[in-house]
C-alpha positions in Angstrom: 2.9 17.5 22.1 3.2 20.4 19.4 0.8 20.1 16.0 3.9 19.5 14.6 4.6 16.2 16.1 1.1 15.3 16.3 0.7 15.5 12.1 4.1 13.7 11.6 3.4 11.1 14.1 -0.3 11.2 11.9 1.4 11.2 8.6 3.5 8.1 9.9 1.6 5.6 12.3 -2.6 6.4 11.1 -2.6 7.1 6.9 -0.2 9.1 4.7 -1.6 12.5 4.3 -3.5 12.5 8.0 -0.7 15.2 8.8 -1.1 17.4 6.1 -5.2 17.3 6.8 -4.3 18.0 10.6 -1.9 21.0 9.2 -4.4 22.2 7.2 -2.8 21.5 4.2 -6.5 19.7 2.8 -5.8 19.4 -1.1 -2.1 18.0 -0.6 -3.6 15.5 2.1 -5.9 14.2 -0.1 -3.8 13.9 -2.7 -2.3 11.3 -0.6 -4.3 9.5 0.7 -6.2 9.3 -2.3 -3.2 7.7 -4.5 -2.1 5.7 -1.0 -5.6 4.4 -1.3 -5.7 3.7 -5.2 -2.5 1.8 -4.7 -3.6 -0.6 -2.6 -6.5 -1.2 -4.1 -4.7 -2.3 -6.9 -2.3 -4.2 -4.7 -5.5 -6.0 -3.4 -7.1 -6.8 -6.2 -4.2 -8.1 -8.1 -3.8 -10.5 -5.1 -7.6 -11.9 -5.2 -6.8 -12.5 -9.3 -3.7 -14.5 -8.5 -5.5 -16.5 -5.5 -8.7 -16.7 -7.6 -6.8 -18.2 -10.8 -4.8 -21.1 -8.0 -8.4 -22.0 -7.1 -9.8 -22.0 -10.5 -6.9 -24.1 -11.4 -7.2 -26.6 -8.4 -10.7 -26.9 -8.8 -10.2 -28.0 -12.7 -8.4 -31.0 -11.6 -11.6 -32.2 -10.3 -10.1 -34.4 -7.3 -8.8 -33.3 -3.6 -5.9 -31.5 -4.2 -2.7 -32.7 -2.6 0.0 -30.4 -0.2 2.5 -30.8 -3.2 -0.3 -29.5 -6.0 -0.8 -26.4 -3.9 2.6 -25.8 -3.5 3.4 -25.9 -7.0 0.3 -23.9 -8.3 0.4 -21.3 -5.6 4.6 -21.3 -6.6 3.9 -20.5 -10.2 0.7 -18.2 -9.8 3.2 -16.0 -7.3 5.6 -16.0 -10.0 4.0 -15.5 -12.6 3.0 -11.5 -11.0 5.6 -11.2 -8.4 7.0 -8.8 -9.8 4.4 -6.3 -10.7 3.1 -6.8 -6.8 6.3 -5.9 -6.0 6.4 -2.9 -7.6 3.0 -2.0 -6.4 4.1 -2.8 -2.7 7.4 -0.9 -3.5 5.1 2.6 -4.7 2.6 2.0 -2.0 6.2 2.5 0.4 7.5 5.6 -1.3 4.2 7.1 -0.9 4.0 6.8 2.4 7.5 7.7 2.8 7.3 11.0 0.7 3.9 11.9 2.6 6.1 12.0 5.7 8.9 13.7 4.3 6.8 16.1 2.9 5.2 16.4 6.2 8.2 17.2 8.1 9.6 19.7 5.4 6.6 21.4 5.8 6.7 21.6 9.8 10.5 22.5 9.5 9.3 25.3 7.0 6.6 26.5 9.1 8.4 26.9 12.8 11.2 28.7 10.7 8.6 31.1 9.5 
């Protein structure tokens, strides 16, 4: 397997910017990895808010929760920041999807060179 192959299959399958760092291309690999890694972070964390704030609201109606309470608190905590997780989820995607466009542009570049 050509290096290449090996930092696209890198770039895809172990982090976005491993290829770059295996081409040698250091600062545009960290780049990457270092905003791959800040978004999901935030993706993280704004998950552990909403699952924190359906506990702290179970826990304040002071008896054993029923199935149906869950349901509807977890329903409306979800709701209430779907849509800004999605958009996280949606950059943490183009990320990785530029990183390996970016990777293979750059390998196409370079074996034309």
């Amino acid at each position: 397997m050509n290096r290449q192959t090996k930092a696209l299959l890198f770039s895809a399958f172990v982090f976005p910017g491993a290829g770059h760092l295996l081409q040698g291309r250091k600062m545009r690999g960290w780049i990457f990895i270092a905003t791959e890694l800040l978004l999901m972070i935030l993706f993280i964390w704004q998950t552990v808010q909403v699952a924190l704030g359906a506990m702290a609201q179970l826990e304040a109606g002071g008896t054993i929760p029923n199935m149906a309470a869950v349901t509807t608190i977890a329903t409306e905590a979800v709701a209430a920041v779907g849509p800004a997780l999605s958009r996280l989820l949606r950059l943490i995607l183009a990320v990785w999807f530029v990183s390996l466009l970016d990777t293979w542009w750059t390998n196409r570049t370079t074996s034309h060179t």
